[in-house]
C-alpha positions as CSV (number, residue, x, y, z in Angstrom):
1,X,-12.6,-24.3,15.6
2,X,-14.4,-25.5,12.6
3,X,-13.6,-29.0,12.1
4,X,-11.3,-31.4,10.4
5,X,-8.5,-29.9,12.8
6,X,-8.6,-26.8,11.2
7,X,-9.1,-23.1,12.9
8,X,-10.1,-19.8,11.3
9,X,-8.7,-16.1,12.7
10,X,-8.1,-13.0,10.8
11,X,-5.3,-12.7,8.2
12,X,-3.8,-9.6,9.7
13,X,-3.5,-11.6,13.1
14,X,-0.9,-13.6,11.1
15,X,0.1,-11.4,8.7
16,X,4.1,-11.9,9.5
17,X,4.1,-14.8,10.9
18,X,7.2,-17.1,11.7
19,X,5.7,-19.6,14.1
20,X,1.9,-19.6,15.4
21,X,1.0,-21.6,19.0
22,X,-2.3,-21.5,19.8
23,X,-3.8,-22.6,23.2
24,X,-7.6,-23.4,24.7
25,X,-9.2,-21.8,27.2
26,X,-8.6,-23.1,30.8
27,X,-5.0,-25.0,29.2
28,X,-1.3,-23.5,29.8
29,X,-0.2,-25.6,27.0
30,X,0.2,-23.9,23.8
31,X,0.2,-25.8,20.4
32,X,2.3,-25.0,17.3
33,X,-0.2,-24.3,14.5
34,X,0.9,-24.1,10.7
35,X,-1.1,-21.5,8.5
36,X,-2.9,-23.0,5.7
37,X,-3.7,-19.9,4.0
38,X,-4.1,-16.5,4.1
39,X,-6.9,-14.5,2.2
40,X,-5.9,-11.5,2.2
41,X,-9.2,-9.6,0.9
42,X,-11.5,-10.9,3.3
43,X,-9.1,-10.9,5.7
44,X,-9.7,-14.5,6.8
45,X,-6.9,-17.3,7.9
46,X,-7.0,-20.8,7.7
47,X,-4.7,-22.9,10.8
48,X,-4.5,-26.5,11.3
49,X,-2.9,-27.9,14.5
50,X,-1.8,-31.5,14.6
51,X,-1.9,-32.7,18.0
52,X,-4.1,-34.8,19.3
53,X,-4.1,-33.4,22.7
54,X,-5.5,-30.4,21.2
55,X,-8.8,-31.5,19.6
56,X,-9.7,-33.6,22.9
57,X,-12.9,-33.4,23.4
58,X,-13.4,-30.4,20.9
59,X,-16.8,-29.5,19.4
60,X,-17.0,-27.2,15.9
61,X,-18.6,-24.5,16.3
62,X,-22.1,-24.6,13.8
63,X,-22.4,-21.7,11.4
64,X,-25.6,-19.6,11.3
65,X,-27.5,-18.0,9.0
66,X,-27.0,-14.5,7.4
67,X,-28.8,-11.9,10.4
68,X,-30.9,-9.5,10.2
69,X,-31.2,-6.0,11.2
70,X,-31.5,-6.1,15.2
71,X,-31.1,-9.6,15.9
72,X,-28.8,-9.8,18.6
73,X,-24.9,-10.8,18.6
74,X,-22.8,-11.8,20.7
75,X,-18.6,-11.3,20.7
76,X,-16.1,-13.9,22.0
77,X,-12.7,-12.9,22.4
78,X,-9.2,-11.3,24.2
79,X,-9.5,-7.7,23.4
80,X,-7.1,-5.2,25.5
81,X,-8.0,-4.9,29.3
82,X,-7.1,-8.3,30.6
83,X,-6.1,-11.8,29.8
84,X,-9.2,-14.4,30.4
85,X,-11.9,-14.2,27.8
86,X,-14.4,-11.4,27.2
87,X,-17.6,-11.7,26.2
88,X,-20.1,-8.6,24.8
89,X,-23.4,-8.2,23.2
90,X,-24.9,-6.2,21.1
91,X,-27.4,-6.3,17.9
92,X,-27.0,-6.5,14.1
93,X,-26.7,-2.7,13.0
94,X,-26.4,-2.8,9.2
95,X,-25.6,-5.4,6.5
96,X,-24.3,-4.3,3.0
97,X,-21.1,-4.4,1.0
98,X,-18.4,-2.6,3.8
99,X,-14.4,-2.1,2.9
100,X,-12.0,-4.4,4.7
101,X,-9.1,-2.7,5.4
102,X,-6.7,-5.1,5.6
103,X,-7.0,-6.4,2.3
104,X,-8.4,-2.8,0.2
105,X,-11.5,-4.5,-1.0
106,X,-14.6,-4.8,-0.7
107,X,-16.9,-7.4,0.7
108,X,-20.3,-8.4,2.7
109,X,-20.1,-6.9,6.2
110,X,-22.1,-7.1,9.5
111,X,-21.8,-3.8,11.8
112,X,-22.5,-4.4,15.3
113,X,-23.0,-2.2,18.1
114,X,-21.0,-4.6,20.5
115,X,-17.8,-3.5,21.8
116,X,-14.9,-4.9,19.4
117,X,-11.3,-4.2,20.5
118,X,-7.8,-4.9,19.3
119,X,-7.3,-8.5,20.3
120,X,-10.7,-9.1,19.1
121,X,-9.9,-9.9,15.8
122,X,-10.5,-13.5,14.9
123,X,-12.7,-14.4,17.6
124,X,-16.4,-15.7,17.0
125,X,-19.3,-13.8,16.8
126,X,-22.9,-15.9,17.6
127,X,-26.3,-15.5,17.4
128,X,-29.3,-16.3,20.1
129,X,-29.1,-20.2,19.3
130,X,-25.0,-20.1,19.7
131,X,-24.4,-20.7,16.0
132,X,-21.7,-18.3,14.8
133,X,-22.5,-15.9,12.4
134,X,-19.0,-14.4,11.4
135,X,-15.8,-13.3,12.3
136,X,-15.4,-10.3,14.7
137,X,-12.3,-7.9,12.2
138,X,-12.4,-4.1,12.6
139,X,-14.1,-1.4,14.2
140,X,-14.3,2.3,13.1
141,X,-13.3,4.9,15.3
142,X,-13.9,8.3,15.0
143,X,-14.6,11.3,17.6
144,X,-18.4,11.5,15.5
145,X,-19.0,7.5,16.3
146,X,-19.0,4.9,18.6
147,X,-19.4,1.1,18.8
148,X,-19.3,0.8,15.1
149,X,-17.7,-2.4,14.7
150,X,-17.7,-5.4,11.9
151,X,-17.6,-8.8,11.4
152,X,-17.2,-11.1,8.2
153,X,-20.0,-13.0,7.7
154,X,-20.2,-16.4,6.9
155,X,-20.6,-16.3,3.9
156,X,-17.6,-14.5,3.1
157,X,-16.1,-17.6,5.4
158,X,-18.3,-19.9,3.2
159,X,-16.7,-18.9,-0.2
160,X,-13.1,-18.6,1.3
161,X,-13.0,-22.5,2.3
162,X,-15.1,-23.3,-0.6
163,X,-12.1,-21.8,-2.5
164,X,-9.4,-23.2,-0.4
165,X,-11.3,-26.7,-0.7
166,X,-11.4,-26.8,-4.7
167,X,-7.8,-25.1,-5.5
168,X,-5.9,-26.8,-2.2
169,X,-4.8,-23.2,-1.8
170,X,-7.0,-19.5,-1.6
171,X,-6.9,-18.0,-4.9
172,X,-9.3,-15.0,-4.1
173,X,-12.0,-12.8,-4.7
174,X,-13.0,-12.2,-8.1
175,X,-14.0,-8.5,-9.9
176,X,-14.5,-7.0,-13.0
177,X,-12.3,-5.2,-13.7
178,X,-14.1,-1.9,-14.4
179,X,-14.9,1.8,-13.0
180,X,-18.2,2.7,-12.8
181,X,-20.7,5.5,-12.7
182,X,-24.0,5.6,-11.0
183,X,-26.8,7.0,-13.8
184,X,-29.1,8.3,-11.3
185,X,-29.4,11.9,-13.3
186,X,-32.3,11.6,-16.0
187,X,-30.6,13.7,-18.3
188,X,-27.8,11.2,-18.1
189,X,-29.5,8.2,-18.5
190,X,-31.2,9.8,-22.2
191,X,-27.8,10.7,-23.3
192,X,-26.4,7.4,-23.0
193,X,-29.9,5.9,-24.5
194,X,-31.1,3.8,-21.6
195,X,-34.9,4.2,-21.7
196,X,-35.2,2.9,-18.1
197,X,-34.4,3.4,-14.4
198,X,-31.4,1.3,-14.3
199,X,-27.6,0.7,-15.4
200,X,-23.9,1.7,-14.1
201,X,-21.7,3.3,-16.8
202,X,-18.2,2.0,-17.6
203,X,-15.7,5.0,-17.3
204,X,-13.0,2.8,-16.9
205,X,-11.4,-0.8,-17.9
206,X,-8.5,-2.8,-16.1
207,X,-5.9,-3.5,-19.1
208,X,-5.0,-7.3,-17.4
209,X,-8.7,-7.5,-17.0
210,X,-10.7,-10.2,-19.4
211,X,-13.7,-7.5,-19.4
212,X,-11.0,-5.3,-21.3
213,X,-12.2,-8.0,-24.3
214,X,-15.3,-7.5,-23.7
215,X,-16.7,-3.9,-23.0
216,X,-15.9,-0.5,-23.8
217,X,-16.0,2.7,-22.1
218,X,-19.3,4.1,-22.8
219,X,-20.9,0.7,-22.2
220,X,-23.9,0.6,-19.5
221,X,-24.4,-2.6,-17.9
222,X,-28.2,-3.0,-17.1
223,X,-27.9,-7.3,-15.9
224,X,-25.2,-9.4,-13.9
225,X,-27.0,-13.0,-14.5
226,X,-30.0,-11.8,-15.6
227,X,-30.3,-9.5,-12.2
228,X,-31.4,-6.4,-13.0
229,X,-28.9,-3.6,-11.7
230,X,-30.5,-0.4,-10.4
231,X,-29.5,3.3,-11.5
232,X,-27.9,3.8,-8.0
233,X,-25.4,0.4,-8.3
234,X,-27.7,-1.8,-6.3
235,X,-29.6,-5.0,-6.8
236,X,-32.1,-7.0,-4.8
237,X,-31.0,-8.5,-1.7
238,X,-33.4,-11.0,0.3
239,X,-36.6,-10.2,0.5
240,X,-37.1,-6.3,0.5
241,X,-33.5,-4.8,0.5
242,X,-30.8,-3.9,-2.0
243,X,-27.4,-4.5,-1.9
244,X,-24.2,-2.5,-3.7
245,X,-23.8,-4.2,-7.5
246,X,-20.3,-5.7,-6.5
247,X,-22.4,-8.0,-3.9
248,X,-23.1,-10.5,-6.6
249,X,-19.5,-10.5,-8.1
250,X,-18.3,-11.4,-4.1
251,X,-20.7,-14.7,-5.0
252,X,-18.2,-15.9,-7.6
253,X,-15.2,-17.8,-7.3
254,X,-11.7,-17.1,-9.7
255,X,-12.2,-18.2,-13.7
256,X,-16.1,-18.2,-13.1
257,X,-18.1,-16.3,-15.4
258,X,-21.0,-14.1,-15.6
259,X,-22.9,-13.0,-18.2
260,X,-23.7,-8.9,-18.7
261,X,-26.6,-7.3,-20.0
262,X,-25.3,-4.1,-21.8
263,X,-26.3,-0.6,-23.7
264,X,-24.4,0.0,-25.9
265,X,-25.3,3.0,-28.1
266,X,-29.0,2.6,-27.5
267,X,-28.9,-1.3,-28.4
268,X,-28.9,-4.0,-25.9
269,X,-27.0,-6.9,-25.9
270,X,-25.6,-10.0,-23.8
271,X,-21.9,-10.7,-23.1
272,X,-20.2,-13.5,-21.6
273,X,-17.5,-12.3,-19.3
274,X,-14.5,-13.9,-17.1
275,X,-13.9,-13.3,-13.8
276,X,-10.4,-13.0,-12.0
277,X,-8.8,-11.4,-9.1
278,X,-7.6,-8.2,-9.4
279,X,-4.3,-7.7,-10.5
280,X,-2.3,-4.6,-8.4
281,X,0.0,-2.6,-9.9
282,X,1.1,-1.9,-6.4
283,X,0.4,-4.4,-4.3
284,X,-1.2,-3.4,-0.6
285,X,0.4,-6.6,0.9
286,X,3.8,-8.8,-0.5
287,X,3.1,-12.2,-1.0
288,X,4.7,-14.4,1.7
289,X,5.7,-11.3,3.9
290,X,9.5,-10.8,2.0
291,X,9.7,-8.5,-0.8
292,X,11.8,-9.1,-3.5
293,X,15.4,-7.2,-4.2
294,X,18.5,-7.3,-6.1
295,X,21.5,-5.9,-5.1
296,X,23.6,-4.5,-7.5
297,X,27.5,-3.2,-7.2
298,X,25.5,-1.7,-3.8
299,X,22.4,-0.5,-5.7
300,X,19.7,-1.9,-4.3
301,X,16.4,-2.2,-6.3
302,X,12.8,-3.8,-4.9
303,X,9.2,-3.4,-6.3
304,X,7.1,-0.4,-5.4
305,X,4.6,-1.9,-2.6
306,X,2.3,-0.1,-0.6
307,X,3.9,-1.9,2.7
308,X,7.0,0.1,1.3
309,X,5.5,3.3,1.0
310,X,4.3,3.5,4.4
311,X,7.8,2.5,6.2
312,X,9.4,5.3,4.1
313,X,6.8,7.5,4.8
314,X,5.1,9.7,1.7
315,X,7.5,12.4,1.4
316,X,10.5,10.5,1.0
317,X,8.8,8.3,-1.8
318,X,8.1,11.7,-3.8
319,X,5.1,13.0,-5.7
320,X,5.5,11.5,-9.0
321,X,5.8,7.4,-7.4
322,X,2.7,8.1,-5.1
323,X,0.6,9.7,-7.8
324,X,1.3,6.4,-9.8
325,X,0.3,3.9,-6.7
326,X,-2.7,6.0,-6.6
327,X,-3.9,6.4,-10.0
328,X,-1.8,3.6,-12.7
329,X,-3.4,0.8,-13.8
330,X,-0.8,-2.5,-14.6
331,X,-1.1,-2.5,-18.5
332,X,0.1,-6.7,-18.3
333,X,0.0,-9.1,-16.0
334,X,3.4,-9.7,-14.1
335,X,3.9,-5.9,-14.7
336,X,5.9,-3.7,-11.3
337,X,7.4,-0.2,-10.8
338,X,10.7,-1.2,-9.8
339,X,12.7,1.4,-7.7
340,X,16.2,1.9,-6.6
341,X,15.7,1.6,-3.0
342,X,18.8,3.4,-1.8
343,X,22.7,2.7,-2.5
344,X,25.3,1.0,-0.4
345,X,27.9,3.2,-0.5
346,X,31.3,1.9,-1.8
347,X,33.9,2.9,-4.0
348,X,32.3,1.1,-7.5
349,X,29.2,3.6,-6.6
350,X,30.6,6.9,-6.3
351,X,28.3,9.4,-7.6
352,X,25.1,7.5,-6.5
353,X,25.4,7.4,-2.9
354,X,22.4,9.9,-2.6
355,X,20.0,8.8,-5.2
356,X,16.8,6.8,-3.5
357,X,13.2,5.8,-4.5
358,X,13.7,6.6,-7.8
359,X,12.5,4.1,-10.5
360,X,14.7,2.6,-12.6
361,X,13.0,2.0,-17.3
362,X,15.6,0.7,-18.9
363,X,18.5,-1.5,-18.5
364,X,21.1,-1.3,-21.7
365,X,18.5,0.0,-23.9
366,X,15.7,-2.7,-22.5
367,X,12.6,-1.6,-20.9
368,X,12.1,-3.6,-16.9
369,X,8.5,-4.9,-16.7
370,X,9.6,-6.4,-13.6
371,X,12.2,-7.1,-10.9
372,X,12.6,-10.7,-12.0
373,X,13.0,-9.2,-15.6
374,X,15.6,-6.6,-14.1
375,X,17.7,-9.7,-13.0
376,X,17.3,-11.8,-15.9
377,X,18.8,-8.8,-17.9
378,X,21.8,-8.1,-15.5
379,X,22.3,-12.1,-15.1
380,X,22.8,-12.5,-18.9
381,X,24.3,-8.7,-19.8
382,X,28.2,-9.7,-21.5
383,X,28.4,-5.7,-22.3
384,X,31.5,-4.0,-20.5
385,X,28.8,-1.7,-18.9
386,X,25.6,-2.2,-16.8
387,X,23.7,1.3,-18.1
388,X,20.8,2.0,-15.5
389,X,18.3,4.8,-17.2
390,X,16.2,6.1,-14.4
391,X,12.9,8.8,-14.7
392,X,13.6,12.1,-14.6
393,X,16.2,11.4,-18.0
394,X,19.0,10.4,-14.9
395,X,21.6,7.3,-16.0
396,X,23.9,5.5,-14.0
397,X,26.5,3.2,-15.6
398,X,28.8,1.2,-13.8
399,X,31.9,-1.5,-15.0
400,X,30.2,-4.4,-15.3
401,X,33.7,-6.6,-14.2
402,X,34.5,-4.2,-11.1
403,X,30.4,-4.4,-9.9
404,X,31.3,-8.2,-10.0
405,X,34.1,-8.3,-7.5
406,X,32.6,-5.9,-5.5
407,X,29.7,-7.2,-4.9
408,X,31.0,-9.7,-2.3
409,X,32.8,-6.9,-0.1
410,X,29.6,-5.0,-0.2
411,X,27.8,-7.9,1.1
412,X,29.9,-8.7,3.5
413,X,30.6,-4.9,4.9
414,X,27.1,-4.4,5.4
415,X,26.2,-7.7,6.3
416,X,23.6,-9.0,3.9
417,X,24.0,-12.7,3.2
418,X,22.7,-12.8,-0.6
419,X,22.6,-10.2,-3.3
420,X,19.2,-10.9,-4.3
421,X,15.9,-12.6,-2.4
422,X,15.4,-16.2,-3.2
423,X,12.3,-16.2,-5.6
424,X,15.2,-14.0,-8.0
425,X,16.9,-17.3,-8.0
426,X,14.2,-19.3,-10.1
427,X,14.6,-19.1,-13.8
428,X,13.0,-16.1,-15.5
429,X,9.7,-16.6,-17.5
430,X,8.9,-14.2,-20.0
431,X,5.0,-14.2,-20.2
432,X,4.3,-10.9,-21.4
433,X,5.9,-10.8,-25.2
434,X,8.6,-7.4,-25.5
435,X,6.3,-5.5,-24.6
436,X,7.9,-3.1,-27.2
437,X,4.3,-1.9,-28.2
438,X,3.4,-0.3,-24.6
439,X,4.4,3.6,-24.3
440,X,7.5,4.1,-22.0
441,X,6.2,6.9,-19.8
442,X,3.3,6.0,-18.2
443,X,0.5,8.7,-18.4
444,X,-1.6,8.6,-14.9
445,X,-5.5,7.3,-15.1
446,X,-7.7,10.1,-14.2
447,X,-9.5,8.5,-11.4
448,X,-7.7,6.6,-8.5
449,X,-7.0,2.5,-8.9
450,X,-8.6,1.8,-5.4
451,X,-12.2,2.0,-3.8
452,X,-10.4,3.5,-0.7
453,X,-9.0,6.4,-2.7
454,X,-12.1,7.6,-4.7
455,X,-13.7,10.7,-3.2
456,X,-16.6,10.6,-5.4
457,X,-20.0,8.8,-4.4
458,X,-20.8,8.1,-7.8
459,X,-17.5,6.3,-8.8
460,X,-16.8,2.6,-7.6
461,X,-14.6,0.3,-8.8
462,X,-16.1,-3.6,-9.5
């Protein structure tokens, strides 16, 4: 409870949510709470609940200041085990930039050593003088490790409401938009011409990212605001640490910018850079919980997500899809790999009844950027046929008439009440030009899209 009727849990507590009731401790009665908004990086949500009876009597809780190393820390919550509150201590193990899983990114953490448990998740953590300090939301397990778990600090919390209070909605974390390489090897550093102890190398720009304006691969970025950045990709934190580079990018909000202090071939110069969230070619989480599809004369198409590549397990999604999840960077804004999903057998379809997961370029000659796109181009195709060109050089073609009328009795036979989800039903805005420009085939990036992917210590994405 944080004031102005408002409450704060984890995202992934209310991930798929269709109702939330929420009740206090020591009350049977439970309270339907609406969700405000979800940030899905730092894993935080924001609830209101309008009753009065509710906030009787209800004092905020006061947030702390960031910890440090061995203060203690104590854990409010309903973990496994039982059903009335549970309370553990523990102290402040470590503070640095940590990888929230829920959300695939990466952000200021606190690791305790106090037990955290599923059920946990979204309760309080506090210091000595009962002011929280963060948000208990993961724990590591491993048979190496124990009572390794983490909670978002409140700073983390600080910038999500700051976010949510300026936009009336959570528009997210900013980043760069770059891959980077540590320059901690001497011989390295005299290559690339940087005559001191300091500066990440770009290997690697996001095409949708405004830094793709701005530097080049090559470039070595020695300054973020006139902070120096270390060799290793850190920078000072507080008084006598250092903290991983993408710390002080987590301090900025969306359309903010920052201002770099690059090599570039031996000279030095200042740039002016914007920051956005990261744009996903395949998304870790589907925005409001449905993911879009069309269904075609039975075909069914959707958007490659990672949500979908877990439920249809690796192997059935095939080498080629994964290995573009893993390592394919979205070349525009807007862009998706859209995939026939599977067929719905039927007499219209014969001859495609076995084809699945396989991703769909070009409808009548025109290349998809998108499954919106896909729809637009079947909504306004007056061509006898509807000419799907898949990868792998494979083609299905079906009467565009006879898909029409059979649509219904598909629908109907396999009871599905509409042929597409209902954010296929708002007009189709073209953002992105033809595109026409853009190479067909996609060649793969040569380094993986995701911090959670890269096996290489001196390789992080900002």
């Amino acid at each position: 409870m944080i004031g102005g009727r408002k409450l704060l849990t984890n995202a992934h507590c209310v991930e798929h949510d269709t109702q939330v009731k929420v009740k206090r401790r020591g009350d049977d009665t439970k309270y339907v709470a609406k969700v405000l908004a979800r940030g899905i990086d730092c894993d935080i949500a924001l609830l209101s609940v309008e009753s009065d009876d509710f906030w009787k009597d209800v004092e905020p809780l006061r947030f702390g200041r960031l910890p440090h190393l061995q203060d203690a820390v104590t854990v409010v919550g309903y973990p496994l085990g039982g059903d009335t509150i549970s309370v553990t201590k523990g102290v402040v193990s470590r503070i640095e930039v940590t990888s929230y899983a829920h959300g695939s990114s990466d952000l200021l953490g606190i690791q305790i050593d106090a037990a955290i448990n599923p059920g946990n998740s979204g309760g309080p953590a506090f210091n000595d003088q009962g002011e929280c300090i963060g948000v208990a939301f993961q724990v590591y397990r491993s048979d190496e490790a124990e009572n390794i778990g983490y909670v978002i600090p409140t700073t983390v919390v600080s910038h999500f409401l700051t976010d949510y209070e300026r936009n009336g909605k959570y528009t997210g974390f900013p980043c760069l938009g770059v891959l980077l390489q540590k320059l901690e090897n001497p011989a390295l550093r005299t290559c690339l011409k940087v005559q001191s102890n300091e500066g990440i190398l770009v290997r690697r720009v996001e095409p949708t990212a405004d830094a793709n304006n701005v530097l080049k691969e090559g470039d070595v970025i020695v300054s973020f605001d006139d902070v120096h950045v270390g060799c290793e990709g850190t920078v000072p934190f507080r008084s006598s640490e250092r903290i991983a580079f993408r710390f002080l990018i987590s301090q900025k909000f969306a359309g903010d910018t920052a201002e770099l202090g690059i090599i570039r071939e031996g000279t030095l110069m200042k740039a002016k850079v914007v920051l956005n969230p990261r744009v996903h070619l395949v998304p870790y989480h589907i925005d409001g919980g449905q993911p879009s599809y069309l269904i075609i004369a039975g075909l069914v198409f959707t958007p490659l997500s990672e949500p979908l590549i877990d439920e249809e397990c690796e192997d059935s999604i095939g080498l080629k899809l994964l290995t573009k999840a893993r390592y394919s960077l979205a070349r525009f804004k807007g862009e998706q790999i859209v995939i026939l999903s599977q067929v719905l057998a039927n007499e219209v379809n014969i001859g495609y009844e076995d084809m699945s997961n396989q991703q769909v370029l070009k409808f009548n000659g025109a290349r998809i950027k998108n499954i919106h796109h896909l729809a637009h181009l079947v909504d306004s195709c007056k061509d006898r046929y509807l000419c799907f060109e898949f990868e792998d050089n494979y083609i299905a073609v079906l009467e565009r008439e006879e898909s029409a009328a059979a649509s219904s009795c598909i629908l109907r036979d396999y009871g599905i009440p509409a042929e597409r989800s209902s954010d296929l039903l708002k007009p189709y805005v073209d953002s992105v030009g033809d595109g026409d420009d853009q190479p067909l085939d996609r060649e793969f990036g040569d380094s993986p899209v995701s911090n959670f992917e890269i096996g290489i210590d001196g390789l992080l994405w900002a």
